[in-house]
C-alpha positions in Angstrom: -29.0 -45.3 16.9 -31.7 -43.3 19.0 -34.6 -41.4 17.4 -36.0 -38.2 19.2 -38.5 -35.7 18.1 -38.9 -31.9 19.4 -42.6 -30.9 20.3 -43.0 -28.8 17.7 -42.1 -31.0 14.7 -44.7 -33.6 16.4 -47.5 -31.2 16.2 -46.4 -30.1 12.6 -46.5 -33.4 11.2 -49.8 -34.2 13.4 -51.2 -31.8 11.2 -50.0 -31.6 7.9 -50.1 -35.7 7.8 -53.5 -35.4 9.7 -52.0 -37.9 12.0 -54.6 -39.4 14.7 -53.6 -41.2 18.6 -52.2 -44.4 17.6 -50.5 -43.7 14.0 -47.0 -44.3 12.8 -44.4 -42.1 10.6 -41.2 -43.7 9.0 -38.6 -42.1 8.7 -36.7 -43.9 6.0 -34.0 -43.3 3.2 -34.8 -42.1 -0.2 -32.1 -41.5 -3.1 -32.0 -37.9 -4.6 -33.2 -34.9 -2.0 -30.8 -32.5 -0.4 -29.5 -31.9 3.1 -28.6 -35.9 4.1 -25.5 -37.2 5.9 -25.1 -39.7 2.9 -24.7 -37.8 -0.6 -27.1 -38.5 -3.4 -29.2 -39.9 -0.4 -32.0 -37.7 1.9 -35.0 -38.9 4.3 -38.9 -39.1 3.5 -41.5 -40.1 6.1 -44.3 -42.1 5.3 -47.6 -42.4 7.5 -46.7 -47.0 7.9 -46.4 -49.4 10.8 -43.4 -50.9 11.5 -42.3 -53.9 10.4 -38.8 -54.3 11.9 -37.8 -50.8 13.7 -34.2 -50.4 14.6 -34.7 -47.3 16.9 -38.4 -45.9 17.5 -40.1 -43.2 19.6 -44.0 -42.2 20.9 -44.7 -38.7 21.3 -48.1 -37.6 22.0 -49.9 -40.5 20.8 -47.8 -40.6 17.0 -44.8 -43.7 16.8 -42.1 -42.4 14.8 -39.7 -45.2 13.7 -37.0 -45.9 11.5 -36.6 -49.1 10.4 -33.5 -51.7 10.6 -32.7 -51.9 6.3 -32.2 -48.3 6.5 -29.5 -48.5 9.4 -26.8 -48.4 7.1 -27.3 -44.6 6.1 -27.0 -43.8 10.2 -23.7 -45.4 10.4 -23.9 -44.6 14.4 -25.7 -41.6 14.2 -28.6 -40.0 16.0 -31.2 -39.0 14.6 -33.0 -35.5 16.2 -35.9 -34.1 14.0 -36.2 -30.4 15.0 -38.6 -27.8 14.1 -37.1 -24.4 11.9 -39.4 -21.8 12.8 -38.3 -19.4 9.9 -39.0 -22.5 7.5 -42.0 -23.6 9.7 -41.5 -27.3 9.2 -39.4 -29.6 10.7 -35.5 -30.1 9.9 -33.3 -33.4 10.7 -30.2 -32.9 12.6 -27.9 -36.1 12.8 -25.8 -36.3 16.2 -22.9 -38.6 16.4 -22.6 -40.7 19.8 
């Protein structure tokens, strides 16, 4: 699985997590939410290091990560966190390989 995060959706979550150089955001799977690739199943971030990252990525200064026990719910997927500027806030889009 690879990770990747747009500009935009870094800065967003730099600020509304008032995320500093050095910090880390899971990504990780939650049950209940909408708009997942597994249903009843959605992502939630949480401002944590890693413990045992299966795919991770630094963009300006913030380590976003997802970690290997949630691998399962990417069943050889990408993951690509986007921005929606008409929502202003960031949206997951899930790539196959």
């Amino acid at each position: 699985m690879k990770l990747q995060v747009e500009e935009r959706a870094v800065n967003w979550y730099k600020e509304e997590l008032e995320l500093e150089e050095n910090d880390y955001l899971r990504f990780f799977v939650r049950y209940g939410g909408v708009g997942g690739i597994v249903p009843g199943f959605s992502l939630g971030v949480s401002p944590s290091k890693p413990v045992d990252p299966i795919a991770e990525v630094t963009e300006n200064g913030i380590t976003f990560y997802v970690e290997q026990k949630d691998e399962w719910y990417f069943d050889n997927t990408d993951l690509v966190v986007n921005f929606d500027e008409a929502l202003d806030e960031p949206i997951f889009d899930y790539k196959t390989e």
